[in-house]
C-alpha positions as CSV (number, residue, x, y, z in Angstrom):
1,X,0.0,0.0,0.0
2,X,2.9,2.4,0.9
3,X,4.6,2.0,-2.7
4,X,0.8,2.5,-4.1
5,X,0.6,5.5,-2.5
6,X,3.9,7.2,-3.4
7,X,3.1,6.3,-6.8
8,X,-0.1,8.3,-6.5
9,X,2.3,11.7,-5.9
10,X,3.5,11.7,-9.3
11,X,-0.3,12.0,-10.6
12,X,-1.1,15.2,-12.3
13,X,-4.3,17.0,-13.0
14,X,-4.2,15.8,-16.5
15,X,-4.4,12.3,-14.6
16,X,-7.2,12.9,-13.1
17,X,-8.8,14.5,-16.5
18,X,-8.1,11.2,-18.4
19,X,-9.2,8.6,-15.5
20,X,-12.6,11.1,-15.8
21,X,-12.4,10.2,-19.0
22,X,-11.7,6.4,-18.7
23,X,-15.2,6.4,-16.4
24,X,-17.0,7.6,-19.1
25,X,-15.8,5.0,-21.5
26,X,-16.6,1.8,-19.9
27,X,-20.5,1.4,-21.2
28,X,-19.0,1.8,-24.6
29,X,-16.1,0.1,-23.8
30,X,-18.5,-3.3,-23.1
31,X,-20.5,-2.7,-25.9
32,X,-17.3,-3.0,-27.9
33,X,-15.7,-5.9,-25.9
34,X,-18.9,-8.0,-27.2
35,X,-18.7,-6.9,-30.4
36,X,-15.0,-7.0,-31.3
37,X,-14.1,-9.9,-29.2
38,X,-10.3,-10.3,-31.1
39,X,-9.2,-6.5,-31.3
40,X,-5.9,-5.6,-30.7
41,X,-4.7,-2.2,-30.9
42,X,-1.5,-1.0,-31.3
43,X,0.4,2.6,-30.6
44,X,3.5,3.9,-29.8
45,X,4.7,7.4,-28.0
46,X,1.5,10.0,-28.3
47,X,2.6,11.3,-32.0
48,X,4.6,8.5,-33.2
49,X,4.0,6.1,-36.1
50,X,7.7,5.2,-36.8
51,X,8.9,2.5,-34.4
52,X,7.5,-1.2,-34.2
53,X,4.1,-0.6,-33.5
54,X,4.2,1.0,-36.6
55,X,5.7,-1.6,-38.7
56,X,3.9,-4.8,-37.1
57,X,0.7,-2.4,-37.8
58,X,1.7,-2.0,-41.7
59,X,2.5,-5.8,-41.5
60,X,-0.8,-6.7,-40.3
61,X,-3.0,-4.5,-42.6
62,X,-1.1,-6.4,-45.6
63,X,-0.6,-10.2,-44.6
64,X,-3.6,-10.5,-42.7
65,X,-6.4,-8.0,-43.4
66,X,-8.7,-10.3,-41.6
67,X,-7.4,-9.5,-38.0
68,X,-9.0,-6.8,-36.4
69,X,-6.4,-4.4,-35.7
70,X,-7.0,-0.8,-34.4
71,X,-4.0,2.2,-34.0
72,X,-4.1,5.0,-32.1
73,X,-2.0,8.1,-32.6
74,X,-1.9,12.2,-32.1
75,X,-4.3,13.0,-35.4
76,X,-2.4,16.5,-35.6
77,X,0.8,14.6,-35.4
78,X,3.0,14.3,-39.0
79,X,2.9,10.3,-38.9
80,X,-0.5,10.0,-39.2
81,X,-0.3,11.4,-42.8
82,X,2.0,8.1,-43.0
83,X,-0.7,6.0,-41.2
84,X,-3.9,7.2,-41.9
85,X,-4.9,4.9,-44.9
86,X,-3.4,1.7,-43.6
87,X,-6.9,0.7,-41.4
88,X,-8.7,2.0,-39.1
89,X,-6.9,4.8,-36.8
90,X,-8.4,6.2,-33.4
91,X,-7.0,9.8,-31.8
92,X,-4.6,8.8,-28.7
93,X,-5.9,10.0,-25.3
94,X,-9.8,10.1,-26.5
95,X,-12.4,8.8,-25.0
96,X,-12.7,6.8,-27.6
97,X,-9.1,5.4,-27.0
98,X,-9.6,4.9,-23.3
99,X,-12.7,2.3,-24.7
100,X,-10.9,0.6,-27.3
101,X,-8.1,-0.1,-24.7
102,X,-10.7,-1.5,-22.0
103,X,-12.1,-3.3,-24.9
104,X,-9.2,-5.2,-26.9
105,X,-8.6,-8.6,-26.6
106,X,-4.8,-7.5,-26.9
107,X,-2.8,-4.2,-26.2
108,X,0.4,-4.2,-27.9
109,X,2.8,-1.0,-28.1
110,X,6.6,-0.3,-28.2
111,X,6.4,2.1,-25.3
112,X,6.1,0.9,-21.6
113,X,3.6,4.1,-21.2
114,X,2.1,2.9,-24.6
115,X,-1.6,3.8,-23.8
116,X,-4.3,6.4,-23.0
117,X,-2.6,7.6,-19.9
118,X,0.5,6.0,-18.6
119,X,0.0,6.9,-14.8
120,X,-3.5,6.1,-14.7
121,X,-3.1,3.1,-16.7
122,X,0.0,2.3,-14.2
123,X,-2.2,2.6,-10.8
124,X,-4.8,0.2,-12.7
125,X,-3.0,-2.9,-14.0
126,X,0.3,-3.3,-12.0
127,X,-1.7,-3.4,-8.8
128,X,-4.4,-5.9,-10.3
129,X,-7.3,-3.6,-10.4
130,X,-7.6,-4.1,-14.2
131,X,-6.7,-7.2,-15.7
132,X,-5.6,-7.6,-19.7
133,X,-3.0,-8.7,-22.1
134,X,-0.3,-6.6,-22.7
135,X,2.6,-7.1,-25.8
136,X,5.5,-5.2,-25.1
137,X,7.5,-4.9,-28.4
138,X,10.3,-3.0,-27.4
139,X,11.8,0.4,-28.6
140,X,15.0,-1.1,-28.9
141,X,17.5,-3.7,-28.4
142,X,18.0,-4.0,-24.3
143,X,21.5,-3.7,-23.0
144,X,21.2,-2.1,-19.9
145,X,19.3,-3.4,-16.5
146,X,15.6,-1.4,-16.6
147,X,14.2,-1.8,-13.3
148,X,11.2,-0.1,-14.5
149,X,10.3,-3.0,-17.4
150,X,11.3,-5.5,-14.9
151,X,7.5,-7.7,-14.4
152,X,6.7,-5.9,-11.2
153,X,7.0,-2.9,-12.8
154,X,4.8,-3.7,-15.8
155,X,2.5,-7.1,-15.5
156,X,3.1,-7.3,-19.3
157,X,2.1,-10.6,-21.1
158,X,4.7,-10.5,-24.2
159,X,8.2,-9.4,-23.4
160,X,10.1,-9.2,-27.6
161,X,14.0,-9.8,-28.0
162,X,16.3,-9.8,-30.5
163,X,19.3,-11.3,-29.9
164,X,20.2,-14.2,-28.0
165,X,22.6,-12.6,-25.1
166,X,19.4,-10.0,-24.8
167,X,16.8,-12.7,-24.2
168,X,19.0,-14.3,-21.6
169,X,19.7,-11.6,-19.9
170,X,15.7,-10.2,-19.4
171,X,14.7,-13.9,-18.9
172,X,17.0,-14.2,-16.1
173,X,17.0,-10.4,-14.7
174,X,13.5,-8.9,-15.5
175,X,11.7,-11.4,-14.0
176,X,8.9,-12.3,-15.9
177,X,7.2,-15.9,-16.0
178,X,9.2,-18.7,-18.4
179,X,7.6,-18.3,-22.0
180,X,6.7,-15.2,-21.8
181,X,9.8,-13.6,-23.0
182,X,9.9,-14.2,-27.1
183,X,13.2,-13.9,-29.1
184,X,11.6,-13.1,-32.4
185,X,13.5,-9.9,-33.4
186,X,12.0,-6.7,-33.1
187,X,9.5,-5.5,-35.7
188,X,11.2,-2.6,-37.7
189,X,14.7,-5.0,-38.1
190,X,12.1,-6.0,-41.5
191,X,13.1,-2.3,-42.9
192,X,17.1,-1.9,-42.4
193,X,17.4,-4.6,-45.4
194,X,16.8,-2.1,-48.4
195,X,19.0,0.6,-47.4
196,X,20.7,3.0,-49.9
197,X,23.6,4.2,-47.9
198,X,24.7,8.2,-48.9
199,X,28.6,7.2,-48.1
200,X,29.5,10.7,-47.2
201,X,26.9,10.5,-44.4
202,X,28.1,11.2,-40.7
203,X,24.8,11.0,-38.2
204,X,25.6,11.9,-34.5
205,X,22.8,10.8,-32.5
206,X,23.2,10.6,-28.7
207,X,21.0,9.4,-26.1
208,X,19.2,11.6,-23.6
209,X,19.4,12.7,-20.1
210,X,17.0,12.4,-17.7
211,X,18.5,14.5,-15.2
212,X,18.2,17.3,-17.9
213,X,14.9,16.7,-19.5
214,X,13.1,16.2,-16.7
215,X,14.6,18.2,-13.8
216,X,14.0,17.0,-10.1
217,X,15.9,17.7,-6.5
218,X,18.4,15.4,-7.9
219,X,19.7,17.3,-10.6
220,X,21.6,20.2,-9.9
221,X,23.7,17.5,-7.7
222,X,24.8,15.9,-11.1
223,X,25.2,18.9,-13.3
224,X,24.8,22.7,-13.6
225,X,21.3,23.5,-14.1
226,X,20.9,26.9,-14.7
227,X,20.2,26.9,-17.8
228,X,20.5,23.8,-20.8
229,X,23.8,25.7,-22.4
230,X,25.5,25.0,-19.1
231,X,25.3,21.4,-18.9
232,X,28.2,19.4,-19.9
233,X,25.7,17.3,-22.0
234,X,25.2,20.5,-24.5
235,X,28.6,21.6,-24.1
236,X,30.7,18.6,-25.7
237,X,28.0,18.1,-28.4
238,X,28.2,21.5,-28.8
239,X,32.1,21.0,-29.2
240,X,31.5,18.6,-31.9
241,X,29.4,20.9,-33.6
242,X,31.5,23.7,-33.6
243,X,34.7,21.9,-34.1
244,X,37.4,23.4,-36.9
245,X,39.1,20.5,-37.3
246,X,36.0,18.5,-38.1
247,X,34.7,21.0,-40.2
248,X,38.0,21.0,-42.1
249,X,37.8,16.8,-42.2
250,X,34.7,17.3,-43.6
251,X,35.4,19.2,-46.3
252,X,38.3,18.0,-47.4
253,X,36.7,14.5,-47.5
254,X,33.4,15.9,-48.9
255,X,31.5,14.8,-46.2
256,X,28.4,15.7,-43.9
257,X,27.4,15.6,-40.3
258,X,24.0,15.3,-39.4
259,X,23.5,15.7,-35.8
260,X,19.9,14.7,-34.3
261,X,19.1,14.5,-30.5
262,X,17.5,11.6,-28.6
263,X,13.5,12.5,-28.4
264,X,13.3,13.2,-25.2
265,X,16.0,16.1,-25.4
266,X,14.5,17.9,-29.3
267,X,12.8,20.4,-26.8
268,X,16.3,21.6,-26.8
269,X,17.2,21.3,-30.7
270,X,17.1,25.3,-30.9
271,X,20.2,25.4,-28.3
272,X,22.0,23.8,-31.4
273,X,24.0,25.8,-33.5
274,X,26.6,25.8,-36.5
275,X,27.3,28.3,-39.2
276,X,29.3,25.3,-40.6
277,X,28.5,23.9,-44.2
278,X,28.7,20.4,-43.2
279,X,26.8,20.2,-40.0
280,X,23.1,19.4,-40.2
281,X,21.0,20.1,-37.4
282,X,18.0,17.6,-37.5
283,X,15.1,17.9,-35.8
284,X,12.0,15.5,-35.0
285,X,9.6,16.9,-37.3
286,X,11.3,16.8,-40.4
287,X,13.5,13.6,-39.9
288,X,12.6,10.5,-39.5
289,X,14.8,8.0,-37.0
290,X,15.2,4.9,-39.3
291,X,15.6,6.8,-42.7
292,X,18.7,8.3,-41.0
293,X,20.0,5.2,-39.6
294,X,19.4,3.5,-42.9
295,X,20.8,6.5,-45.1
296,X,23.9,7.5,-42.7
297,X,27.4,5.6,-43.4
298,X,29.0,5.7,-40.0
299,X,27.2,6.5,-36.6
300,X,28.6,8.4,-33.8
301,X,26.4,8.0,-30.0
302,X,27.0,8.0,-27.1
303,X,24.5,4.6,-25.1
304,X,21.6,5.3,-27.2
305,X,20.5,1.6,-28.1
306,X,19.5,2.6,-31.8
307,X,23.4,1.4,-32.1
308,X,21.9,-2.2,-32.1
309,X,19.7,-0.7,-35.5
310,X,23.2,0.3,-37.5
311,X,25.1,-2.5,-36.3
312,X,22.1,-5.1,-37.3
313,X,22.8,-2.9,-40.8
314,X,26.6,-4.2,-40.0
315,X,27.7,-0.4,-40.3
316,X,30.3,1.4,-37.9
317,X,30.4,3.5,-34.9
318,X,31.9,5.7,-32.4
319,X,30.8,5.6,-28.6
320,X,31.3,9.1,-27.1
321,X,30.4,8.3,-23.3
322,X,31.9,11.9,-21.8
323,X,30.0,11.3,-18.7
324,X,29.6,7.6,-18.0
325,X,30.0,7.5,-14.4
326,X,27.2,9.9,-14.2
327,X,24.6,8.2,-16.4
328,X,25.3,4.8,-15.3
329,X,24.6,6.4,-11.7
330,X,21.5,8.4,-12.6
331,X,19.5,7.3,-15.7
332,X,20.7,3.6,-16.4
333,X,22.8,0.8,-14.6
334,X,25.4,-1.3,-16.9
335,X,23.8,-4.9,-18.0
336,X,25.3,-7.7,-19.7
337,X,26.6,-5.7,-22.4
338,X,30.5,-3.9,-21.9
339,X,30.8,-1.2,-24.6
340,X,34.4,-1.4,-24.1
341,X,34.1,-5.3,-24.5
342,X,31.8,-5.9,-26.5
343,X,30.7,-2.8,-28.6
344,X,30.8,-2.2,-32.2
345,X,33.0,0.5,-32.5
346,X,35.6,2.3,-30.2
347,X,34.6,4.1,-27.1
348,X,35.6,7.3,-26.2
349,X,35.4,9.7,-23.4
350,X,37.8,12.8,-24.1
351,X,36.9,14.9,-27.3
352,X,40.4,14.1,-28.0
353,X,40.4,10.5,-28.5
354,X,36.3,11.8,-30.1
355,X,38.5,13.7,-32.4
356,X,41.4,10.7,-33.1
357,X,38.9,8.1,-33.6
358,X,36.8,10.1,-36.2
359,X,39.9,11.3,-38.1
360,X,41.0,7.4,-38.5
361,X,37.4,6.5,-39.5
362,X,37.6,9.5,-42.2
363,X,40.8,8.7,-43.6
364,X,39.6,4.9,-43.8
365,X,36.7,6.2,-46.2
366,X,34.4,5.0,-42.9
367,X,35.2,1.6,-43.9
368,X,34.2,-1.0,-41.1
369,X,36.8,-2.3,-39.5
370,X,37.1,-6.6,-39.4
371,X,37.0,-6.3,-35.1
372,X,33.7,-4.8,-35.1
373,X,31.8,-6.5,-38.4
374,X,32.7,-10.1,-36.8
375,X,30.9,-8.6,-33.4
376,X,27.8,-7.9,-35.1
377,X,28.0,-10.7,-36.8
378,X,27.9,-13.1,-33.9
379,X,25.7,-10.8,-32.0
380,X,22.6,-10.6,-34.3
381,X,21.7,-14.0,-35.4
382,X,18.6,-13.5,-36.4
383,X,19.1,-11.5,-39.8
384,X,16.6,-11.6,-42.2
385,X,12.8,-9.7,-43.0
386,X,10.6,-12.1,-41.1
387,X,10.6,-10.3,-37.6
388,X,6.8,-8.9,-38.1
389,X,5.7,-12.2,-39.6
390,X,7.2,-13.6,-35.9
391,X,5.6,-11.1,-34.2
392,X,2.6,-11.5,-35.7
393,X,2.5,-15.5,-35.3
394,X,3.8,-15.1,-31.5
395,X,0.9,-13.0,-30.4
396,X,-1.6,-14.7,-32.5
397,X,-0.5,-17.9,-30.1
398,X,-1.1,-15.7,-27.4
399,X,-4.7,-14.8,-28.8
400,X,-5.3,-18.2,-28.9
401,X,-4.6,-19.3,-25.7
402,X,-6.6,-16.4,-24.0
């Protein structure tokens, strides 16, 4: 009861709005559940039609137009242009979303908080007060230890993997009940087979900071918060940005940068700057994630897991982890996978060796060196364009069995 009711400090007037709204859903809601016994509906973040929701959604429409299959998504967001015509699309955070997710025989998103209201939706099903079948088909490939997906956290039905060492490590760690963790591959793997690489392409895309983008008492003991420009987290990307002798690399090698922030930090793309030819600065709207991954030759992060997405493309990388005492201590704790160890790329934590690592690459024509290609390699076995078909069949079991 105590960890119920600290849970219950984070709710926010909008919470309250939306549970208001989830009340007035429910006579609809179990006209619906009668109706459309097999629904499943599917979403991602609030505005997002871009991640594996989206492409198991696309899947579904095509191979199997006789499953009833419902997405919801922000109808003033740019994806729905993309999404709109595939089936049937609801607007996320209705009414009528709050009673299609009572309703469906099977909720199944990319994001933990995948739903009408995360917190109310929290309160609800990890404490048993409602009761349905969740499919948790990841963001990403899982390196880290997440406390927060761990079963307690989440009562989720489906748990999706990728590669082996993942699925062992969540099977064993994360605690959820044997089967119920699937090692399938993750639904968008299907669209990094087709890519048209633009070899002069350089994409920086770091991770974010949750210290940063969403401030609490904790904070200012980690960095200097008085403003974004004074964190160390905008002032070595900021360093990169600016740089003259990667401007001058650039150029010389007739090359581009395309730098593009982790969601959760494009609130603060405006802070980002260059006059430089060769520096792009991308931002959420007018960029999509994968397209970049699959366009860009060579990746530079910092523990941002969309890594897993270029390596899978057997591309290569730069880690620039500046701070990794700090993150490791405030946003996520190290799991089975050593960067150092076993990472596709060098790792680097001075702008110096930043700076030495991308010259090498440049000079090598980005070329991926034999070390790192044998890596990926052994750490993506499943490689081909069957990972919706999988996900499909896997939860389609699960439908079954309900």
């Amino acid at each position: 009861m105590s960890r119920f009711l600290e849970k219950l400090e984070f709710v926010k007037p909008a919470d309250l709005v939306s549970g208001l709204k989830m009340l007035v859903s429910i006579p609809y809601a179990a006209c619906l559940k009668k109706k459309r016994k097999q629904m499943w509906l599917v979403c991602e973040e609030y505005n997002e039609a871009r991640d594996n929701g989206y492409w198991l959604y696309k899947y579904i429409r095509k191979a199997h137009p006789e499953q009833d299959v419902v997405y919801a998504i922000n109808k003033e967001s740019v994806d729905y242009e993309k999404i709109k015509n595939l089936g049937e699309v609801i607007q996320y955070g209705s009414i009528k979303h709050w009673a299609y997710y009572l309703a469906a025989s099977i909720n199944i998103s990319s994001q933990k908080g995948g739903k009408p209201n995360a917190a109310v939706c929290y309160l609800l099903e990890v404490y048993g007060i409602l009761k349905n079948t969740r499919v948790f088909l990841q963001h990403g490939v899982i390196e880290n230890d997440l406390p927060f997906l761990h079963y307690e956290n989440t009562k989720m039905r489906m748990f999706i993997t990728t590669a082996p060492r993942e699925h062992q490590f969540i099977c064993e760690k994360f605690g959820y009940p044997d089967g119920w963790v699937k090692c399938v591959g993750i639904a968008r793997l299907d669209g990094l087979h087709d890519a048209k690489v633009k070899k002069n392409q350089i994409l920086v895309m770091p991770t974010w900071r949750k210290w940063i983008s969403v401030p609490s008492s904790v904070s200012a003991t980690l960095d200097d918060m008085s403003s974004f420009e004074a964190t160390e987290y905008c002032k070595r990307w900021m360093e990169v940005l600016r740089s003259s002798e990667i401007e001058e690399w650039l150029a010389n090698a007739g090359m581009e940068l395309v730098f593009y922030p982790h969601r959760n930090m494009q609130k603060f793309i405006s802070f980002f700057k260059t006059e430089s030819k060769h520096v792009k600065i991308a931002d959420w709207e007018h960029y999509d994630v994968q397209q970049l991954l699959k366009e860009s030759a060579f990746l530079i992060t910092d523990y941002s897991s969309i890594f897993n997405d270029f390596a899978y493309m057997r591309k290569p990388m730069i880690y620039y982890q500046f701070d990794n005492e700090k993150f490791r201590k405030a946003q996520y704790e190290e799991g089975y996978f050593s960067f150092k160890e076993d990472g596709f790329g060098p790792v680097c934590e001075t702008f110096e060796e930043l700076k030495t690592a991308l010259k090498r690459a440049i000079d090598e024509k980005l070329k991926n060196p034999e070390v790192y290609l044998n890596r990926e390699k052994e750490f993506f076995t499943i490689w081909d364009t069957d990972n919706c078909k999988r996900n499909y069949e896997e939860i389609k079991k699960l439908q079954e069995s309900l």
